[in-house]
C-alpha positions as CSV (number, residue, x, y, z in Angstrom):
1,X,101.1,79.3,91.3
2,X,98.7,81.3,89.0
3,X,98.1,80.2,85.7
4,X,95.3,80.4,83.0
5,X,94.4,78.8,79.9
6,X,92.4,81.3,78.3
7,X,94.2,85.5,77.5
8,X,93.0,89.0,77.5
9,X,91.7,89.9,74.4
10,X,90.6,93.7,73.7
11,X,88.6,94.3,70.3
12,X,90.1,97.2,68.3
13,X,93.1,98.2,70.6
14,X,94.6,101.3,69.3
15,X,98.3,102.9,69.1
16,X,96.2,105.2,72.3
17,X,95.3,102.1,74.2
18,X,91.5,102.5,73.5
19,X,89.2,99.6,72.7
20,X,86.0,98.8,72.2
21,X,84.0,96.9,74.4
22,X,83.7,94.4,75.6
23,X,86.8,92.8,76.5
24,X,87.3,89.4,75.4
25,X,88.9,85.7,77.5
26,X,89.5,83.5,74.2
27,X,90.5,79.9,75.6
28,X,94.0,78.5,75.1
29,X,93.1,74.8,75.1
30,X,95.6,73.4,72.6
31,X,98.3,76.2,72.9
32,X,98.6,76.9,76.5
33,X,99.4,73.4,78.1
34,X,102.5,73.0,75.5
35,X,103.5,76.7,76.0
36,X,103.7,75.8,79.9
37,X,106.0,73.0,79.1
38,X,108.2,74.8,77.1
39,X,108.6,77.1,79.2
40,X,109.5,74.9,82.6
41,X,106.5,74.6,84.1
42,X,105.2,71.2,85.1
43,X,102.3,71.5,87.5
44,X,99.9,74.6,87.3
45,X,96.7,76.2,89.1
46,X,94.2,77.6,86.6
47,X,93.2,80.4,89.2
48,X,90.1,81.3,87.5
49,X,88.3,79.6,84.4
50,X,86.3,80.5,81.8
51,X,85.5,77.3,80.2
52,X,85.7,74.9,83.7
53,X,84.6,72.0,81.8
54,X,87.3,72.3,79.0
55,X,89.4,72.6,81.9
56,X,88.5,69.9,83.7
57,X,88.3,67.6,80.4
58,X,92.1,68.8,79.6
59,X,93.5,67.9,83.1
60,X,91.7,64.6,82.3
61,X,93.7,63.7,79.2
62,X,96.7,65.0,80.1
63,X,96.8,63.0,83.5
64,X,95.8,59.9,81.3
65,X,98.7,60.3,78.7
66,X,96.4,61.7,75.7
67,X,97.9,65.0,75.4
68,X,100.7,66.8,76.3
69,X,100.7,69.4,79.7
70,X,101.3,70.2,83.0
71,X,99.7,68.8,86.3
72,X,97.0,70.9,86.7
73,X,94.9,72.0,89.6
74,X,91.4,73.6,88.1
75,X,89.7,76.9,89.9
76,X,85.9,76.6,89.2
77,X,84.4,79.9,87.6
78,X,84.6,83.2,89.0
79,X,82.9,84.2,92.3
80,X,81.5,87.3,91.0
81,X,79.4,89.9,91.5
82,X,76.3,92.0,90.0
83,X,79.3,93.7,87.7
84,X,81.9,91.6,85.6
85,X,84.9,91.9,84.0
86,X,84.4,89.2,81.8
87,X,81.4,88.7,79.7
88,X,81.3,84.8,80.2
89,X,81.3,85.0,84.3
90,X,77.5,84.4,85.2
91,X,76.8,87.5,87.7
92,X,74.7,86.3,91.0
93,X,71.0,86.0,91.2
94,X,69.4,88.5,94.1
95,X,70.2,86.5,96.6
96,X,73.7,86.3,96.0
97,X,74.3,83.8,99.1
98,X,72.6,81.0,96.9
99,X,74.7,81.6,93.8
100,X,77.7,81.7,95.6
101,X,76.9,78.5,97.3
102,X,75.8,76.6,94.1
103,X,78.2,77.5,92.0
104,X,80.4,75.1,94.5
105,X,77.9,72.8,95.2
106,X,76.3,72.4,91.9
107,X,79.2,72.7,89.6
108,X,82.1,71.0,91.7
109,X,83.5,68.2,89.8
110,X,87.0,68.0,90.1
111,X,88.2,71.5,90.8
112,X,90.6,72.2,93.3
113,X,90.0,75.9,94.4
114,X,87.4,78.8,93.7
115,X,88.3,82.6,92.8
116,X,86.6,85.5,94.1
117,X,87.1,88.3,91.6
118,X,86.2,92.3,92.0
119,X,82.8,93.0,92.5
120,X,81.9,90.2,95.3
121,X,79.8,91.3,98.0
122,X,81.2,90.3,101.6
123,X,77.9,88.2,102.1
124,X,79.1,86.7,98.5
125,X,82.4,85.4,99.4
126,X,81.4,84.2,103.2
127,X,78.9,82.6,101.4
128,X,81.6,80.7,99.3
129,X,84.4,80.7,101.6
130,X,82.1,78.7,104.2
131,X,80.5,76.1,101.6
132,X,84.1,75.7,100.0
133,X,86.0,74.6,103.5
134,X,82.8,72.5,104.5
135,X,84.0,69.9,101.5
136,X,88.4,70.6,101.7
137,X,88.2,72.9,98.9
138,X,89.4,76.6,99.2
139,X,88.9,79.9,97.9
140,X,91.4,82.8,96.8
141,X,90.4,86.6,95.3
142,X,91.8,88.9,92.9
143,X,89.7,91.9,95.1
144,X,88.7,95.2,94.9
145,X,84.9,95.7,96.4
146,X,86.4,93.6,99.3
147,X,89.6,94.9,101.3
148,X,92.3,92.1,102.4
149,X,91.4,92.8,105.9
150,X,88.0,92.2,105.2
151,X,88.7,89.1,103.4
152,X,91.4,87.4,105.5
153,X,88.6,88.0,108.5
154,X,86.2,86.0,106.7
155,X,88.5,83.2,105.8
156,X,89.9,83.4,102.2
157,X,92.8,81.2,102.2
158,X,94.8,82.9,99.4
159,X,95.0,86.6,98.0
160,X,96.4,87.2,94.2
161,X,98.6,90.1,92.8
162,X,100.4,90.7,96.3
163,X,98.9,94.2,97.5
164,X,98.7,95.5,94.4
165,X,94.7,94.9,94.4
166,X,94.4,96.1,98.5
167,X,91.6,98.4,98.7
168,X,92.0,99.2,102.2
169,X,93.1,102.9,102.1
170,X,91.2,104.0,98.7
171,X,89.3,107.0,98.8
172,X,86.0,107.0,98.5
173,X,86.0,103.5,98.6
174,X,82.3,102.1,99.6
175,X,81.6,98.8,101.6
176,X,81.2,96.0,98.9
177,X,81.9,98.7,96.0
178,X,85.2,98.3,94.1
179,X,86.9,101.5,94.4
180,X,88.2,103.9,91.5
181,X,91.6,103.8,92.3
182,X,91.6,99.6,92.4
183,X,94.6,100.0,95.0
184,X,96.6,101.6,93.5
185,X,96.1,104.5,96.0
186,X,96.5,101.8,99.0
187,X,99.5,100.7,97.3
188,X,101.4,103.8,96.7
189,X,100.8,105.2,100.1
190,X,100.6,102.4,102.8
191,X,104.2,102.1,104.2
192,X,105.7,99.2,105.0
193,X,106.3,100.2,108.8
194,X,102.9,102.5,108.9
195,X,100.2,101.5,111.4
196,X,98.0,99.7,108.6
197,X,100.4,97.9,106.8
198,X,101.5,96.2,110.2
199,X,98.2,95.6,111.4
200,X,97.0,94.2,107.8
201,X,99.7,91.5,107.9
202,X,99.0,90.8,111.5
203,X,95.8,90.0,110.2
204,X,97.1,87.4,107.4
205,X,99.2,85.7,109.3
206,X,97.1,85.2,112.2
207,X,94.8,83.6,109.4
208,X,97.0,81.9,107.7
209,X,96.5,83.7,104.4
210,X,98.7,83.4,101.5
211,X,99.6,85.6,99.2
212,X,100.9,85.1,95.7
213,X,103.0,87.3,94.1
214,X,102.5,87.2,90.7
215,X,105.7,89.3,89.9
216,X,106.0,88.4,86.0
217,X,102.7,90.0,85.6
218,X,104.4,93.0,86.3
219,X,107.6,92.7,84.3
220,X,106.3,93.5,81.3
221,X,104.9,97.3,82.4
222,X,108.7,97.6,84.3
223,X,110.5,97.1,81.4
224,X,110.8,100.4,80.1
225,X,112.7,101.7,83.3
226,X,114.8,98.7,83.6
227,X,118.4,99.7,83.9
228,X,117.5,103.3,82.5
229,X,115.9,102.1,78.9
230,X,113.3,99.7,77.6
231,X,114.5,95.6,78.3
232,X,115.1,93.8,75.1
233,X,112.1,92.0,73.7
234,X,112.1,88.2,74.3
235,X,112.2,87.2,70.1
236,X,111.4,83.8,71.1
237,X,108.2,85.2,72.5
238,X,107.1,86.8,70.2
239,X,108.0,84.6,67.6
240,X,104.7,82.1,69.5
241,X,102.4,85.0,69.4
242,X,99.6,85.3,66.7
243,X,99.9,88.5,64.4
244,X,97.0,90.0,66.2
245,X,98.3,88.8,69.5
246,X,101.8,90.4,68.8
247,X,100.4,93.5,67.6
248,X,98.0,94.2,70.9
249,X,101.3,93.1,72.8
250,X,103.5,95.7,71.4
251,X,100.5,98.5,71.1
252,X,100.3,97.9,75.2
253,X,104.6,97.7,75.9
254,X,104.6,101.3,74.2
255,X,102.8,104.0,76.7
256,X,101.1,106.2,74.3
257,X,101.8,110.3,74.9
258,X,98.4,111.1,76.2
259,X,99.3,109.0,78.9
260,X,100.8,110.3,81.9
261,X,104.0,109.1,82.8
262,X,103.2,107.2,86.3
263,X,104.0,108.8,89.8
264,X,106.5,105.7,91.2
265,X,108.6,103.5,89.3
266,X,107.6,100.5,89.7
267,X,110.6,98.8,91.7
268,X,108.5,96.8,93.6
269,X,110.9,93.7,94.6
270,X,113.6,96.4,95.6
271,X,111.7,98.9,97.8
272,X,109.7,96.0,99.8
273,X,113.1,95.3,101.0
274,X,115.3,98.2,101.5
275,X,115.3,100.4,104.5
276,X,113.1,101.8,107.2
277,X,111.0,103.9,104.5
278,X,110.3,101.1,101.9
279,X,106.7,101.2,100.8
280,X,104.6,98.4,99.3
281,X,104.2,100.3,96.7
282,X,104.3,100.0,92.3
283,X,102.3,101.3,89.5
284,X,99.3,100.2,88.3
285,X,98.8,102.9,85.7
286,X,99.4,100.8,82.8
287,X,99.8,97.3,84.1
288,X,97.3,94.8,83.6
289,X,97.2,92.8,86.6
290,X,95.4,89.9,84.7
291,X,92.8,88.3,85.5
C-alpha cells in the first residue's frame, strides 16, 4: 500500500535527536526488494521515488525472473514545490503548472502513480492531477501546504498517513504554505463527530478519495506506552540493520529529556473507534511520518 526503496538517513544524529543538514534518501536497490519478501510482502507501491529509473529498471528484472522482489507499482518523482524535503526532488521552475505537467508527460515510462509531497502549490497539483487522469494514471499526496479538502476538491485520488498530515484547522496556516504545526494541531483537535471532521469526509467520499493508513509507520513512536512500558525490540530486525542504521534507530526509539513528553498518547486505532467523543487524533511529536 506504501512502500519505498530508498530510507531516511540524517547525518550526525545525536543521543538529543539533532542533525545536521541536510537529510539524506540513500536507495535500497539490492536490500529492500528481499527485505519485502521476507517479510510477506509480495506486490508493493513505491509511493514516491528518488531514483525512478532504478525503480523502474528493478520492477523490470524482477517481473522477468532476474532478481528476486515483489510486484511492484512505481510512483514517478515527487510533485514538489519551491521547498523540499529531500535534496534529490527537483523543485518547479516559475511556472510551476509546466513542471508539474512534464514531470508526467516527459518522464512517464512505466510508472503507475505520482506523489504530491508538502510544499505543492494548489495550481501545482491541479496541474498534475489533471495531466495524470488525462493518460489513466493517478496521483496521491503526503500534504501539508495543501489541506485534504482542498485536495480531494481538486481530484487527488489517494491521501497518505490518514489525517495525520490534514492541515485544515492549523493555525496560522497560509493558502499553499505548509503550516508549522504539519497537522498535528488538526489532528489533535478535530473530533470525530465535530462539524469539520464530518464535512471533510463528506468531501472524500463524494470524491472517491482513499486514504491509506500507514499505521506501522506509527508503531515504532507508540511503543513506549504500549501496555504501560516500552514493546520489546524485534531482534530479528535489528539483526538486518547496518551499525549506523541500528544506532540512528535506537537514538530515535529513546525520546531524549529535553524533549517534552507529548500531549496525547498516541492510541490512534482505539480512539477512532470508541465512543461518541473519539477524536482522530495521535502524536506527531516524535514520529516520523516518512516520506
Amino acid at each position: 500500500m506504501h512502500n519505498h526503496l530508498f530510507y531516511i538517513a540524517r547525518p550526525n544524529l545525536n543521543s538529543e535527536w539533532k542533525s545536521d543538514p541536510p537529510v539524506l534518501v540513500p536507495q535500497m536497490t539490492f536490500s529492500a526488494p528481499r527485505l519485502y519478501l521476507a517479510g510477506g510482502v509480495t506486490t508493493m507501491r513505491t509511493t514516491g521515488s528518488v531514483e525512478t529509473y532504478a525503480d523502474l529498471n528493478l520492477k523490470r528484472e524482477i517481473d522477468a525472473g532476474k532478481l528476486p522482489g515483489p510486484h511492484m507499482d512505481v510512483t514517478g518523482p515527487y510533485l514538489e514545490g519551491a521547498e523540499s524535503y529531500f535534496i534529490p526532488n527537483a523543485p518547479p521552475d516559475q511556472s510551476g503548472r509546466r513542471a508539474a505537467t512534464g514531470r508526467i508527460l516527459g518522464r512517464n515510462r512505466g510508472v503507475t502513480s505520482f506523489k504530491a509531497y508538502m510544499n505543492i502549490t494548489r495550481a501545482e497539483l491541479k496541474a498534475a492531477i489533471e495531466a495524470a487522469h488525462k493518460r489513466g494514471i493517478k496521483v496521491t499526496g503526503h500534504l501539508c501546504s495543501v489541506t485534504y479538502k482542498e485536495a480531494a476538491e481538486l481530484g487527488i485520488d489517494d491521501l497518505e498517513h490518514g489525517f495525520f498530515v490534514n492541515t485544515q484547522l492549523d493555525p496560522g496556516k497560509k493558502p499553499d504554505m505548509c503550516s508549522d504545526s504539519q497537522g498535528n494541531y488538526t489532528l489533535e483537535r478535530m473530533e470525530a463527530d465535530s462539524v469539520e471532521a464530518r464535512e471533510l469526509i463528506e468531501t472524500l467520499v463524494k470524491h472517491h478519495v482513499a486514504i491509506t493508513s500507514t499505521l506501522p509507520v506509527f508503531e515504532g513512536s507508540a511503543a513506549e506506552f504500549r501496555d504501560g512500558g516500552p514493546a520489546q525490540i524485534n531482534q530479528k530486525a535489528l539483526d538486518a540493520m547496518s551499525p549506523e542504521a541500528k544506532e540512528a534507530y535506537l537514538l530515535l526509539r529513546h525520546r531524549p529529556g529535553t524533549v517534552p513528553r507529548p500531549q496525547n498518547r498516541p492510541k490512534v486505532a482505539m480512539e477512532t473507534r470508541s465512543g461518541p467523543r473519539a477524536r482522530l487524533r495521535g502524536s506527531r511529536r516524535f514520529v516520523d511520518c516518512g516520506p
